[in-house]
Residue frames relative to the residue before (quaternion, step in Angstrom):
aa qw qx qy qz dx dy dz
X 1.0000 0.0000 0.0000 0.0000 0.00 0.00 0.00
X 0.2958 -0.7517 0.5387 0.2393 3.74 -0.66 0.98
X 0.4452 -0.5827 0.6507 0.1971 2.99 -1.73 0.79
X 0.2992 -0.7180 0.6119 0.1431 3.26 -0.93 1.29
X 0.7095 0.3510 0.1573 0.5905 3.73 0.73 -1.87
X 0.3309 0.7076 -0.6243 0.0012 3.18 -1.84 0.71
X 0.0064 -0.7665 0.5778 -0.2803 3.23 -0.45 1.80
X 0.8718 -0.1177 -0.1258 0.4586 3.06 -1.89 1.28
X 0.8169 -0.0419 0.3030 0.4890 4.00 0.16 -0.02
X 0.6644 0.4642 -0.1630 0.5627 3.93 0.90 -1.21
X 0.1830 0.7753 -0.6037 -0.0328 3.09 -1.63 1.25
X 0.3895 -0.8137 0.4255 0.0713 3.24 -0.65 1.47
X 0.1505 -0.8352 0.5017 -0.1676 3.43 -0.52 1.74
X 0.0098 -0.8321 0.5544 -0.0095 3.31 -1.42 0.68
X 0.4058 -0.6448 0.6244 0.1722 3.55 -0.48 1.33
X 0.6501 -0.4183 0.6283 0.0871 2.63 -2.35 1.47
X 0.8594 0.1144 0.0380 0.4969 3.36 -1.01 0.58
X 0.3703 0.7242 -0.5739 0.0953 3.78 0.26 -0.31
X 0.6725 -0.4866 0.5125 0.2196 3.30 -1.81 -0.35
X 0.4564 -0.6942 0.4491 0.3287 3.40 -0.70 1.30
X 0.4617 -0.1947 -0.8254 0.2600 1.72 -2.37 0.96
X 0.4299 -0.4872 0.6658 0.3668 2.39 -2.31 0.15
X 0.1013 0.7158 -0.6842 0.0960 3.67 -1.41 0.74
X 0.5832 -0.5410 0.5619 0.2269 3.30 -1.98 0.27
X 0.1340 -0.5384 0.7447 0.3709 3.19 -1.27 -0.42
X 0.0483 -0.6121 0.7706 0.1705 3.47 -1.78 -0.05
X 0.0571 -0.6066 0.7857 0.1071 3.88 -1.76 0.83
X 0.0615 0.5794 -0.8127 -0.0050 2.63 -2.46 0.71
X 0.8270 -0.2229 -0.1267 0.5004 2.86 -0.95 1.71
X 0.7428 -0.2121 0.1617 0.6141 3.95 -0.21 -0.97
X 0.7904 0.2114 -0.4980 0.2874 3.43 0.84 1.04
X 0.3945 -0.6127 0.6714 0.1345 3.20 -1.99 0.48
X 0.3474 -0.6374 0.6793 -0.1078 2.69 -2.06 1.34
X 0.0940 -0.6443 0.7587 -0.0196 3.72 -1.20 0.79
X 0.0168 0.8337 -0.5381 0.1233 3.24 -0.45 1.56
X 0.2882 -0.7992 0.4627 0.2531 3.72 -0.15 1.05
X 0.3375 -0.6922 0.5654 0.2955 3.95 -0.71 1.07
X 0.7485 0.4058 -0.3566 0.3847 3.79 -0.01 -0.01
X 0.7865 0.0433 -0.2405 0.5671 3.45 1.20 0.04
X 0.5325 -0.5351 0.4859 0.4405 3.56 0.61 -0.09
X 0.3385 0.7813 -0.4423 0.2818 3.56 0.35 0.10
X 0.0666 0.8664 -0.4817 0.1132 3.78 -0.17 1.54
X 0.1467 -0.7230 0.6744 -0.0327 3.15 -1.06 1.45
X 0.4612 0.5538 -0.3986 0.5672 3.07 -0.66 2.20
X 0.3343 -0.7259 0.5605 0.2169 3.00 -1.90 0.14
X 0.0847 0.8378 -0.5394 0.0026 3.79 -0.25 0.49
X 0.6794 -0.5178 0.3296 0.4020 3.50 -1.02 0.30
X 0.5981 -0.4284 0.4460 0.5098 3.84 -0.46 -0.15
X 0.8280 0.2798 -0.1710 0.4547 3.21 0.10 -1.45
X 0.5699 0.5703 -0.4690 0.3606 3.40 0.64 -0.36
X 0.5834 0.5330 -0.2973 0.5358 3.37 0.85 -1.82
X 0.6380 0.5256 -0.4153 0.3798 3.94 0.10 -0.48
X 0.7239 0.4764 -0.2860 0.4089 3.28 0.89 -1.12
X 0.6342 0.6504 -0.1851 0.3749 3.33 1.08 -1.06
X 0.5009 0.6108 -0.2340 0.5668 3.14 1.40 -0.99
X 0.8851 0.2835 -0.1774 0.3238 3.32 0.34 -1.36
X 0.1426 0.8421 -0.3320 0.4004 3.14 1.89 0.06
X 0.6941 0.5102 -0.1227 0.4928 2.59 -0.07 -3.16
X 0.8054 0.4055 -0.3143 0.2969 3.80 -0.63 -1.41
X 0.8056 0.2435 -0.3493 0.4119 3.64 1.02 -0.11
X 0.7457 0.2202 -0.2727 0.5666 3.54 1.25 0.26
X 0.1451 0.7946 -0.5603 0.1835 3.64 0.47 1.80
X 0.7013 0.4461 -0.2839 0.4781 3.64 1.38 -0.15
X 0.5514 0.4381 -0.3337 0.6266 3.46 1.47 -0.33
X 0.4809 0.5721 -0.3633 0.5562 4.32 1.34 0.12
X 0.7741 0.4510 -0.2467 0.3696 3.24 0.65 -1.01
X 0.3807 0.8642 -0.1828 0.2736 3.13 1.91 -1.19
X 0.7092 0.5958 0.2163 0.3086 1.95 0.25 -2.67
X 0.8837 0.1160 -0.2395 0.3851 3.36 0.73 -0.96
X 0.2178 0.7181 -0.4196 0.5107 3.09 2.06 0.52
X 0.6177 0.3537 -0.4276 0.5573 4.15 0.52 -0.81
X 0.6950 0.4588 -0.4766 0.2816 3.35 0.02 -1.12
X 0.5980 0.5119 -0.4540 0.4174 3.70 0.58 -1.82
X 0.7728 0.4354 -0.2888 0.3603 3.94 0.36 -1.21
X 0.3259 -0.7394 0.4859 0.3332 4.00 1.54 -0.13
X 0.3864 0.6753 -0.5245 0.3457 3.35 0.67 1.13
X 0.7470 -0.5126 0.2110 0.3671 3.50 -0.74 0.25
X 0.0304 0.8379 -0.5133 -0.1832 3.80 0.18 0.18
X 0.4432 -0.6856 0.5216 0.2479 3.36 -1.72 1.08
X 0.4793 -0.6670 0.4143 0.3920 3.50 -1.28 0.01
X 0.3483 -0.6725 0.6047 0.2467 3.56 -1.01 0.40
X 0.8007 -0.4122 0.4104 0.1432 2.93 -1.68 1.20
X 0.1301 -0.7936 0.5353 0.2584 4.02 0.10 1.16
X 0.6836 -0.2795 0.4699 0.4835 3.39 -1.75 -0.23
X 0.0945 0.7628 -0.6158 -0.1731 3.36 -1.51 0.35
């Protein structure tokens, strides 16, 4: 699974081929997120603060998300996006 993102501890992945919706995954330490890119929607458990960051992530790179998982669905290379700083 490629890493798209890596910030504070949090890395933000996307699976070849996945399953609609389109969404991310995000991990931190031993947890994992399933984050929908059109609404933010999260199935999972994440810290508070993490989940906060992530969120805020999503809200500044939801068209370069959407991109992104368009290469993947197509198994084309995918670039990385810019982490939180």
């Amino acid at each position: 699974m490629p890493v798209v993102s890596r910030f504070f501890g949090i890395s933000i992945m996307l699976y070849y081929r996945d399953h609609e919706p389109p969404h991310f995954h995000a991990r931190y330490g031993d947890q994992e997120v399933t984050i929908g890119i059109a609404d933010g929607r999260v199935a999972g458990h994440f810290s508070r603060q993490a989940l906060v960051m992530v969120h805020e992530w999503w809200d500044l790179h939801r068209d370069e998300l959407m991109a992104t998982w368009e290469l993947a669905r197509a198994r084309l290379p995918l670039e990385p996006i810019e982490p939180l700083e």
